[in-house]
N, C-alpha and C positions, 0 to 999 in steps of 0.2 A: 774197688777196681773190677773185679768180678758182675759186680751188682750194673756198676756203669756200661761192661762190655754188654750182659746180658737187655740190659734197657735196650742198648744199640742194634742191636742184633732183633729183637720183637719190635721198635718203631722202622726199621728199614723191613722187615717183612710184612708187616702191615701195609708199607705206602707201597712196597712194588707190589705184596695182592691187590691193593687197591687199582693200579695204574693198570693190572694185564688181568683182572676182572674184566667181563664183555659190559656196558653200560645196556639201558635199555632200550635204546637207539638204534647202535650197533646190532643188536640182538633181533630187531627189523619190528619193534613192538611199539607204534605209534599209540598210545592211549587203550581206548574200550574198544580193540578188534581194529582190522583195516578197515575204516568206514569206509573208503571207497574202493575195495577191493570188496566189498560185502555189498554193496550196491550195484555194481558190477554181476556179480554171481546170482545177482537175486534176479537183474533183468534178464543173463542167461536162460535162465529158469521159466522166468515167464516167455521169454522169444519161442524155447524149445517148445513148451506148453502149446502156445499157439501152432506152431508147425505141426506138430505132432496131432490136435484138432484136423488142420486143413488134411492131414496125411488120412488121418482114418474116415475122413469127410470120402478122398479121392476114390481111397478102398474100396466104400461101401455104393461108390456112382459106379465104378470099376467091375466090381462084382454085379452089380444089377446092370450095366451093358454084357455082363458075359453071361447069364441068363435068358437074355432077351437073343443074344444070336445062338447060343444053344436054342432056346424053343423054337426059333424059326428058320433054323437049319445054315446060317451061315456060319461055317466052321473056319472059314480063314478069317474071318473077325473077330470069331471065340480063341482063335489063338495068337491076336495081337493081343486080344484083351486079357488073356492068361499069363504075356508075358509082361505087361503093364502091371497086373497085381502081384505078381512077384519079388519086381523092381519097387511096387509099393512097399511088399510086404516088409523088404529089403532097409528101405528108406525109414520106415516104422524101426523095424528094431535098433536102427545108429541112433536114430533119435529116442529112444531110450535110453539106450546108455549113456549119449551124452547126457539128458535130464540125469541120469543116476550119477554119473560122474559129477554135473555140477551140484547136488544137495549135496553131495559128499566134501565136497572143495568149500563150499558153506557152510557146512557142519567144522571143517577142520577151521575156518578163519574166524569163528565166533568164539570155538572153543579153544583158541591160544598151539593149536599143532603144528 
């Protein structure tokens, strides 16, 4: 009697751990990483990449227009163009972060976080 309640008692806590266990579905874990959530993040990376080229590209035209009206003495053009590299400079660093934010987001969706 004892032996039959205790059977009863481990095969029903077995099937309901079983049943409100999370599956691995549920759990948001499609196979080897979100392959398209990882493809995704990868072209992030390169988008940013390139932006961030054209950004330090604009920089470095930026800086040699403000140069060029510092040496020849137009100062209300040296200080549009001061306030252009700024706003470059500005643009540059978001676009680092997001490149930092997205290897990061990459890094967590290879490695199962």
């Amino acid at each position: 009697m004892v032996r039959k309640l205790v059977l009863v008692l481990v095969t029903a806590t077995a099937v309901g751990g079983a049943a409100f266990t999370p599956s691995v579905a549920s759990a948001g874990w499609y196979g080897y990483g979100h392959r398209a959530d990882i493809r995704a993040d990868r072209g992030d990376i390169r988008a940013d990449r390139r932006d961030l080229r054209h950004d330090r590209a604009d920089f470095r035209r930026d800086f040699g227009d403000l140069r060029r009206d510092l040496r020849f003495g137009r100062f209300e053009d040296a200080s549009r163009d001061l306030a252009d590299l700024r706003r470059d400079r500005q643009d540059i660093r978001r676009d680092r972060r997001d490149l930092r934010r997205d290897r990061r987001d990459l890094f967590f969706d290879r490695h199962g976080y």
